[in-house]
C-alpha positions in Angstrom: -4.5 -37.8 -6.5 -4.7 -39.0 -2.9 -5.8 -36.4 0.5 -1.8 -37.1 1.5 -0.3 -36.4 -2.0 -2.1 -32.7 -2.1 -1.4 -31.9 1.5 2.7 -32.9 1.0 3.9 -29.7 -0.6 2.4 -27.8 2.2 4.6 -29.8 5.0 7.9 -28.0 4.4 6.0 -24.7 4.7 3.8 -25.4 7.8 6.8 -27.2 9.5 8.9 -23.8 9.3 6.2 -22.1 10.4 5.7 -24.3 13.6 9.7 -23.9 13.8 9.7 -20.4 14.1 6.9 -20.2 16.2 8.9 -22.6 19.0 12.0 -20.1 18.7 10.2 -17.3 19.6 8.3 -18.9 22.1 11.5 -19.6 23.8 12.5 -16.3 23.6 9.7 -14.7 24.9 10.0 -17.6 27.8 12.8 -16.3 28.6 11.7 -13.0 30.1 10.4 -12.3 33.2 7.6 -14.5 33.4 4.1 -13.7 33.5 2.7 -14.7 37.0 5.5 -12.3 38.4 4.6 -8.8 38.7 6.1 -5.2 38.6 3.7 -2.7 39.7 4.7 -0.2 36.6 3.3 0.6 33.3 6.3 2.5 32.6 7.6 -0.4 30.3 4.8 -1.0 28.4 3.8 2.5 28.2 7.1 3.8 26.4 6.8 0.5 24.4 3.6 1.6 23.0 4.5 5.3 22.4 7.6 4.3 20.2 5.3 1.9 18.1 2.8 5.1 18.0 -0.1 4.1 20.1 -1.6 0.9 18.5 -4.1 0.5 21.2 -5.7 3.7 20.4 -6.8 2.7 16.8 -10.0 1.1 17.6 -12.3 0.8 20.8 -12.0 -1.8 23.4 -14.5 -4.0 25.7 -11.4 -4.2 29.1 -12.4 -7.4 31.1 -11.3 -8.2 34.7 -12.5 -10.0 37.6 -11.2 -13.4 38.8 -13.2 -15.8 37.4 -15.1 -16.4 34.7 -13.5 -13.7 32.4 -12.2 -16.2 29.6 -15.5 -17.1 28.9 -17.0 -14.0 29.1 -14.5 -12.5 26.2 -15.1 -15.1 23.9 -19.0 -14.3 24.4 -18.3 -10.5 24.0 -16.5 -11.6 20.6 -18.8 -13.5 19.3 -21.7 -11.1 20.0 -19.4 -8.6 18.4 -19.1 -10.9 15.2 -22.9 -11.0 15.1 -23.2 -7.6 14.4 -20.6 -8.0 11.5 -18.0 -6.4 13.3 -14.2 -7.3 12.7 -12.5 -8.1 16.3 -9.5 -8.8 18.2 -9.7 -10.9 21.2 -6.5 -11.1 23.8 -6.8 -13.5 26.2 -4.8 -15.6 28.4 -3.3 -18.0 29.5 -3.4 -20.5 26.8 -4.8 -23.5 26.5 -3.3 -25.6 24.2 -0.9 -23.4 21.9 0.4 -19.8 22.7 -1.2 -17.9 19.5 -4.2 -18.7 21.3 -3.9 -15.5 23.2 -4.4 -13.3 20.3 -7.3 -14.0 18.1 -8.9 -12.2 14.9 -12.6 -12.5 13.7 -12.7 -15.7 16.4 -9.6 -17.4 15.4 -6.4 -17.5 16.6 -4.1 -16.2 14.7 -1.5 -17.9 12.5 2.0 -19.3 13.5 3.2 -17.2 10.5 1.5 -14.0 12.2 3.0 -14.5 15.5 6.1 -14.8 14.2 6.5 -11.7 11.8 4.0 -9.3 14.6 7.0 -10.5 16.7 10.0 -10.1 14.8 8.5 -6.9 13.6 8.1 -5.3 17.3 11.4 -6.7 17.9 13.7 -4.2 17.6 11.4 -1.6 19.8 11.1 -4.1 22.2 15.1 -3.8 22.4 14.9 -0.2 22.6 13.1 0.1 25.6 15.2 -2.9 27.4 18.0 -1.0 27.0 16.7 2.1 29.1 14.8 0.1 32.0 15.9 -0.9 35.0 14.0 -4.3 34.7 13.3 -5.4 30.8 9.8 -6.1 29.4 8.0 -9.1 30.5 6.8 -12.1 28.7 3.2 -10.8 29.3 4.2 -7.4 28.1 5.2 -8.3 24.8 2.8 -10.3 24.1 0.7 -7.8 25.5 2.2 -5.4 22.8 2.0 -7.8 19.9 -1.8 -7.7 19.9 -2.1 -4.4 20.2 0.0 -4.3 17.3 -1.6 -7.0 15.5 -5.4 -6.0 16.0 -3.8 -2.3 15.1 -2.2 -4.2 11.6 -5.3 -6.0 10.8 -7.5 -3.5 11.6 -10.2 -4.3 13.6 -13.3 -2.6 14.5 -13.3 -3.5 18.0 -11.1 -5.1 20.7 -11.9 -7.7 23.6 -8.9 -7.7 26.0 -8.7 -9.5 29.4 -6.7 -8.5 32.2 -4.0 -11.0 32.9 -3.7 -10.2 36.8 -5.5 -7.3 38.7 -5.5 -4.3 36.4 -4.0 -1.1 37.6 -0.7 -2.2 37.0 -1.8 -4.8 34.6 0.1 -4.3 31.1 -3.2 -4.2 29.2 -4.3 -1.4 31.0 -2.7 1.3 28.5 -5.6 0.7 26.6 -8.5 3.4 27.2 -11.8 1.0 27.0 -15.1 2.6 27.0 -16.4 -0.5 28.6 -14.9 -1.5 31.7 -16.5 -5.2 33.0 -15.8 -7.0 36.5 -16.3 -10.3 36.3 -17.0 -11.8 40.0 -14.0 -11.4 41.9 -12.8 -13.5 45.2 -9.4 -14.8 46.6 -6.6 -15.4 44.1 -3.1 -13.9 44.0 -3.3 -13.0 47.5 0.0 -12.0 47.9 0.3 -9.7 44.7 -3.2 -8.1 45.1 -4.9 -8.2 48.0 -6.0 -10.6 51.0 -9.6 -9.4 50.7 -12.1 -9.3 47.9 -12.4 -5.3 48.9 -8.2 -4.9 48.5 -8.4 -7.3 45.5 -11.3 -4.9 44.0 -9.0 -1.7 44.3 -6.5 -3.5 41.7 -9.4 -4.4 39.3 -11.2 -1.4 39.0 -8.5 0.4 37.6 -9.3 -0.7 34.4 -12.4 1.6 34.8 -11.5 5.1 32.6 -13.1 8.7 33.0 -16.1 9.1 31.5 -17.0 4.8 30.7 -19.3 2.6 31.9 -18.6 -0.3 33.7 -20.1 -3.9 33.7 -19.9 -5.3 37.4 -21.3 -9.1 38.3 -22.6 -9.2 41.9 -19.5 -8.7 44.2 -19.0 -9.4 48.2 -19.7 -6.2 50.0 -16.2 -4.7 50.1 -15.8 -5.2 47.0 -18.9 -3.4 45.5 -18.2 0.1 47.7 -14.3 -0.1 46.3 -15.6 -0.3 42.7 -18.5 2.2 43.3 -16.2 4.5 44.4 -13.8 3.9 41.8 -16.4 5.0 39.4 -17.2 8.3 41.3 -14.0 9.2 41.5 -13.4 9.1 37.7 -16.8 9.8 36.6 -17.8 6.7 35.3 -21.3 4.8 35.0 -22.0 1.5 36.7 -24.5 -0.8 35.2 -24.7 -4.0 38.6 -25.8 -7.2 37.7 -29.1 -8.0 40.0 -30.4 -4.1 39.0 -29.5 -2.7 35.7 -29.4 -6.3 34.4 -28.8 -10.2 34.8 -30.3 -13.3 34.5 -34.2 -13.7 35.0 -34.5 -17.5 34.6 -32.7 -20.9 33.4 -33.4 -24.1 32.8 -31.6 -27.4 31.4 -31.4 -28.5 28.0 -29.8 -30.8 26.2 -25.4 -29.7 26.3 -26.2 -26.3 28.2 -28.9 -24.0 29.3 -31.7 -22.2 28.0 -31.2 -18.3 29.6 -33.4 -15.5 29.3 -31.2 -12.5 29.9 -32.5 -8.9 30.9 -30.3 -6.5 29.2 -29.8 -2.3 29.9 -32.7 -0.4 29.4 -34.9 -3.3 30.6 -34.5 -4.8 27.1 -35.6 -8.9 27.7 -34.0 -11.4 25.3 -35.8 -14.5 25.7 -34.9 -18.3 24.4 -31.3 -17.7 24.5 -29.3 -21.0 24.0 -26.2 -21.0 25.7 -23.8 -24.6 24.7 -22.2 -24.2 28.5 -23.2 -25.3 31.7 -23.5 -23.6 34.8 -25.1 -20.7 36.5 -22.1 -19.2 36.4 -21.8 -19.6 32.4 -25.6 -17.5 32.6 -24.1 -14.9 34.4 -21.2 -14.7 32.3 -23.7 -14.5 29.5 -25.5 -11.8 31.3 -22.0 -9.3 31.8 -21.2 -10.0 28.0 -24.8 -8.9 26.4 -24.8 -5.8 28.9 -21.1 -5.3 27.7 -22.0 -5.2 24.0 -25.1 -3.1 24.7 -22.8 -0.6 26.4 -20.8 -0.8 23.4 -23.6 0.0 21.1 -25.1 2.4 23.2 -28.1 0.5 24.1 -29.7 2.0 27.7 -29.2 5.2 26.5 -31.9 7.6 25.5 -32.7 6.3 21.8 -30.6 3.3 22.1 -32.6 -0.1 21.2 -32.1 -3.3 21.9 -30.1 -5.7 20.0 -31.5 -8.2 17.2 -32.6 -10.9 19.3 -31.6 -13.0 16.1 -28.4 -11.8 16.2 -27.9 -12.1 20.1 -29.2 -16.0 19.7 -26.7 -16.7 17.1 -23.9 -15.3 19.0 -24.4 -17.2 22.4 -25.2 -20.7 20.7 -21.6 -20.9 18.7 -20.2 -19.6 21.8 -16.9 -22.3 22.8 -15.2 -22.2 26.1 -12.1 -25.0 25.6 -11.4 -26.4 29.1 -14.3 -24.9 30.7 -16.6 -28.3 31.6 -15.7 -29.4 28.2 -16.6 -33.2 27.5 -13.4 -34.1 25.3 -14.6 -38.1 25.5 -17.7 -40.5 26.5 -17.8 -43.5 27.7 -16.6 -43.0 30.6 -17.1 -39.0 30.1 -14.1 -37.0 30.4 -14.7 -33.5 31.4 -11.8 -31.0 31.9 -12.0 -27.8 33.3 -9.9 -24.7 34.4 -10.7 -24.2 38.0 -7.9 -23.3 39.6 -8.8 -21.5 42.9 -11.3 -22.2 45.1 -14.9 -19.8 44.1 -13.8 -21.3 40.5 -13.8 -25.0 41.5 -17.1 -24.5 44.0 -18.6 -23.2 40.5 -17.7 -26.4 38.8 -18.9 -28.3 41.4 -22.5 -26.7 40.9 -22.7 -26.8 37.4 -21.9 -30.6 37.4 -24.2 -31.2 40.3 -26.8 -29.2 38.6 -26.0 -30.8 34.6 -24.6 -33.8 35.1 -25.9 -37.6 36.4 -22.3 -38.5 37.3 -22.6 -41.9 39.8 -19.1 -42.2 40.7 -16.8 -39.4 39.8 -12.8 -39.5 39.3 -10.6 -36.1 39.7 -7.7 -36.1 37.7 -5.8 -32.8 39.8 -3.1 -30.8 38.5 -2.3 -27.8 40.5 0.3 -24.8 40.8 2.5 -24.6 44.0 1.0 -20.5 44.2 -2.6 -21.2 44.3 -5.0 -22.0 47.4 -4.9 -26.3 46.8 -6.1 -27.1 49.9 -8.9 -24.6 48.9 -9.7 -26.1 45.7 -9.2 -30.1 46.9 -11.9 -29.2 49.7 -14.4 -27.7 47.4 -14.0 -30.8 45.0 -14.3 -32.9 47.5 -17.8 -33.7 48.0 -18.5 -34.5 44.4 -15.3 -36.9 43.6 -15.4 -40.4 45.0 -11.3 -40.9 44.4 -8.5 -38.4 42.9 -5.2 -39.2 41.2 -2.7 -36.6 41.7 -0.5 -35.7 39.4 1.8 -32.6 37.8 2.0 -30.6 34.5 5.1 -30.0 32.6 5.7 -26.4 34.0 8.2 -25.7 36.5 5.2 -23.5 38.6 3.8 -27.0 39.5 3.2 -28.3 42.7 5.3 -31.2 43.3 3.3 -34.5 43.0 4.4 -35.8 46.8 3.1 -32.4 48.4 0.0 -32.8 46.3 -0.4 -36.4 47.4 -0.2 -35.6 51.0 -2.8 -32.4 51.0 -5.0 -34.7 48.9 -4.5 -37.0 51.7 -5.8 -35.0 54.6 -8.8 -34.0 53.1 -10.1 -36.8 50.8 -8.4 -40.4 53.0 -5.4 -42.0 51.9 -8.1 -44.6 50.4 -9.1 -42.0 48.3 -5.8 -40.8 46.6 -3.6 -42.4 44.1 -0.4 -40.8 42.9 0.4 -41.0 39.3 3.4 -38.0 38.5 2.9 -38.5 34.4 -0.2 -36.8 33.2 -1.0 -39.5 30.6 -0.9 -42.4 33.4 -2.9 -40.3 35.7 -5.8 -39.8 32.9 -5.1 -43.5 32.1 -5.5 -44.4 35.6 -8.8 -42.1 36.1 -10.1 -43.5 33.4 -9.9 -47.1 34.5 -11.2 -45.9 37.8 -14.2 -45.0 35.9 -14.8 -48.0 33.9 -15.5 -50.0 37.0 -18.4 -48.6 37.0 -19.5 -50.6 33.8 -21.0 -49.0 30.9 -24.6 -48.0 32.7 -23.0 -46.8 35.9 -22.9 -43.4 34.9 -19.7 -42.9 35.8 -16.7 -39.7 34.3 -13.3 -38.3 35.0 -13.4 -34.8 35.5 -9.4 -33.2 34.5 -9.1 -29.7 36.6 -6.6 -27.6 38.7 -5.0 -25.7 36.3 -5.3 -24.2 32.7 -1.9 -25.8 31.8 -3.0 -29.1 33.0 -6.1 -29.4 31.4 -4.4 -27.8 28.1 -1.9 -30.7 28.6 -4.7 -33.3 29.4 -6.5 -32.0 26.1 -3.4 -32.9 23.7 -3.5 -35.7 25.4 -7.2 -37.1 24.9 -7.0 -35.6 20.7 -9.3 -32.4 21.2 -6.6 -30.3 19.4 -8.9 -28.5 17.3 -8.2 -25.1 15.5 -10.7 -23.2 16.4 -9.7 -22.1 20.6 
C-alpha cells in the first residue's frame, strides 16, 4: 500500500479539524483585539473565578520585558523538560498558526484541542460578557484557554509571557513564584510609558509577594522602579551582571558556545546554544537563573543543576523567526525585530555570526511601531530594502513605508513590492547578483506577522514551533 493510500482516511478528519479551528479563530478575531488595551483585570479575573481558578493548579515561571522574552520561554521550557517535568508554555504572538500560543511538553497543541478548550470555556466566556461593560478580549480568552488547558492536561509547571506590560496584562491573574524581566526599552509608548523607567512600572507588576525575580541588565530608571517594586512587595531580586549572567562566548558552527554563571555562583561550562547573538546568551542566562529559582538553587542547600541536563536543554532549544536561516543559496534569514533595541540586536548578531557581502532587507512593518527607528538601525548593514506589507489590517501602508525607507536609506536604495511573495522574490534576485561566492542573503524582518507570512512562504512550516 502506497504513503498516500494510508494517509487518505485521515484527510476527512484532519480537514474538520483545520475547519473548526478557522471558525473559531474568527470568532475570537472578532473581539477586541489584542494590541488594544483596557487597563482592568476585572474581566479576566471573574472569568477565571467562574471556571474555579485554573491558574492556581500548578506553579508558573511569569516572563516580561520587551524583547527577547519569546525566546527566553521556550529556553525556560525546555530546561523544564530536562528535568522530566510536564509543561505548559503560553506565548504570543504567533508565528505561523494561532495554537502556537499554547503549547504542552514543547508542542503546540492540536487543532482538535483548541477547538474543544474553546468551545468548552465558551459558555463562561458568555457569562461574563453579559455583565461587563466592555466584553473579553481576543487576548483574554485565549489567555483563559491555556490556563484552562495546562489546568486539563495537568502540567507540573507553566511558562507564560506577558503579552503587553503586565500589571494590567491578562496573564497577570496568575501568582508566579518567579517573576523574570527580560531587557526592556521603547515599545508601546503610548499604552505604557515614554521612558524605560514608566515602561518598568507596567512590567514589574508581574512581580508577587514573597517571589524572586529574574531581571537582565536595565537602563537606570528602569532598575530603581523594579528594585523598588520588589521592596515594596517583599520580593528577592537576582540582577544579571551580579547574582548571574554570562561569563564568556565564542562562535561555533550555527550558534554560540556560552558558559553561563548561575545563582549561588554555580558555573555551567560548554553550553551549546543553536542561536546567534549576545542577546540569545543573555537570554540563556535569565532562563537557567529562572529554572534555578524554580528549583530552589541559591538557596541554602540548593545545588546546582545537572550540567547534562542543562546542555541538553539549551542545544534543542528553537526560536522560529528569530535569525532563522529558512534557505541557502542566497541565505534567507527572517527575524522578528520589530522595534528599534530589537533590530540593533539583530544587527549585532549578524555582524558578529554572519559573512554576509551584500545584504537585502525584505521589511514588513506595523503602522504602531517606531519604523523610522527600526529602518535606521538596519540601515547600516543592508545595501538595498524592498518594502512591502503583511496581510493584517495593523500594517503600515506600503507607500508610507516606501517614502520613510526613502529618507533614510536613498531612493536608490528602495524598491517597492506591496505582495509579500514578489518582495521575497525580488530580494532574492537582488541577492543572486552577487553570484554563488559573493556571500550574499536576504534578511525578512519588521514584524512577527511578516516573517510568519514570509515563512509559509519559503516551506519552513514545520510542526514543531
Amino acid at each position: 500500500m502506497s504513503d498516500k493510500s494510508r494517509k487518505t482516511p485521515d484527510r476527512p478528519a484532519a480537514d474538520d479539524a483545520l475547519a473548526g479551528l478557522r471558525e473559531v479563530e474568527a470568532e475570537l478575531l472578532n473581539r477586541w483585539p489584542e494590541n488594544k488595551l483596557e487597563p482592568s483585570l476585572t474581566r479576566i479575573a471573574r472569568l477565571m473565578d467562574i471556571l474555579g481558578h485554573p491558574q492556581r493548579s500548578y506553579p508558573a515561571i511569569h516572563i516580561t520585558g520587551t524583547n527577547g522574552k519569546t525566546s527566553t520561554a521556550r529556553m525556560v521550557e525546555q530546561l523544564l523538560l530536562a528535568f522530566e517535568l510536564r509543561t505548559g508554555r503560553y506565548t504570543s504572538p504567533h508565528v505561523e498558526s494561532i495554537t502556537e500560543r499554547i503549547s504542552l511538553d514543547g508542542e503546540p497543541i492540536s487543532p482538535e484541542r483548541f477547538v474543544e478548550t474553546y468551545r468548552d470555556i465558551a459558555p463562561y466566556v458568555g457569562m461574563v460578557d453579559e455583565t461587563q461593560p466592555i466584553a473579553l478580549s481576543f487576548f483574554e480568552v485565549i489567555t483563559a484557554m491555556a490556563y484552562a488547558a495546562f489546568a486539563d492536561a495537568p502540567v507540573d509547571a507553566a511558562v507564560v509571557e506577558v503579552g503587553m506590560g503586565g500589571s494590567w496584562d491578562a496573564t497577570n491573574v496568575v501568582d508566579a513564584a518567579v517573576a523574570v524581566i527580560t531587557p526592556i526599552a521603547l515599545d508601546h509608548t503610548d499604552k505604557l510609558g515614554t521612558t524605560p523607567g514608566e515602561i518598568a512600572v507596567e512590567k514589574s507588576g508581574i512581580i508577587k509577594a514573597g517571589a524572586l525575580a529574574v531581571v537582565a541588565q536595565q537602563p537606570l530608571d528602569a532598575a530603581e522602579t523594579i528594585l523598588r517594586r520588589a521592596v515594596e512587595v517583599d520580593a528577592t531580586v537576582a540582577r544579571e551582571g551580579m547574582e548571574f549572567g554570562v561569563l564568556h562566548r565564542e562562535l561555533a558552527v550555527g550558534g554560540q558556545l556560552v558558559t553561563l554563571r548561575g545563582l549561588g555562583g554555580h558555573t555551567y561550562e560548554d553550553v551549546f546554544l543553536p542561536l546567534h547573538g549576545a542577546h540569545q546568551a543573555q537570554n540563556a542566562a535569565l532562563a537557567l537563573a529562572a529554572v534555578e529559582a524554580f528549583f530552589g538553587v541559591g538557596s541554602a542547600h540548593g545545588e546546582p543543576l545537572n550540567i547534562d541536563k542543562v546542555r541538553r536543554a539549551f542545544a534543542g532549544t528553537t526560536s522560529p523567526g528569530r535569525l532563522e536561516v529558512v534557505r541557502r543559496s542566497p541565505t534567507v534569514l527572517l527575524d522578528a525585530a520589530h522595534n528599534p533595541a530589537g533590530a540593533r540586536a539583530t544587527v549585532e548578531a549578524i555582524s558578529e555570526s554572519f559573512g554576509f557581502t551584500r545584504l537585502v532587507g525584505v521589511i514588513g512593518t506595523s503602522g504602531d511601531k517606531d519604523v523610522r527607528g527600526v529602518l535606521e538601525a538596519f540601515e547600516p548593514i543592508l545595501a538595498e530594502v524592498v518594502v512591502t506589507r503583511n496581510s493584517t489590517r495593523r500594517a503600515m501602508p506600503v507607500d508610507e513605508l516606501a517614502a520613510l525607507a526613502v529618507e533614510v536609506f536613498g531612493a536608490d536604495r528602495v524598491q517597492v513590492e506591496p505582495r509579500l511573495d514578489d518582495a521575497v522574490d525580488a530580494a532574492v534576485a537582488l541577492a543572486e547578483e552577487e553570484g554563488d561566492l559573493g556571500g550574499a542573503g536576504v534578511l525578512v524582518t519588521g514584524s512577527v506577522i511578516t516573517v510568519g507570512e514570509a515563512r509559509i512562504l519559503l516551506g519552513r512550516n514545520r510542526h514543531r514551533n
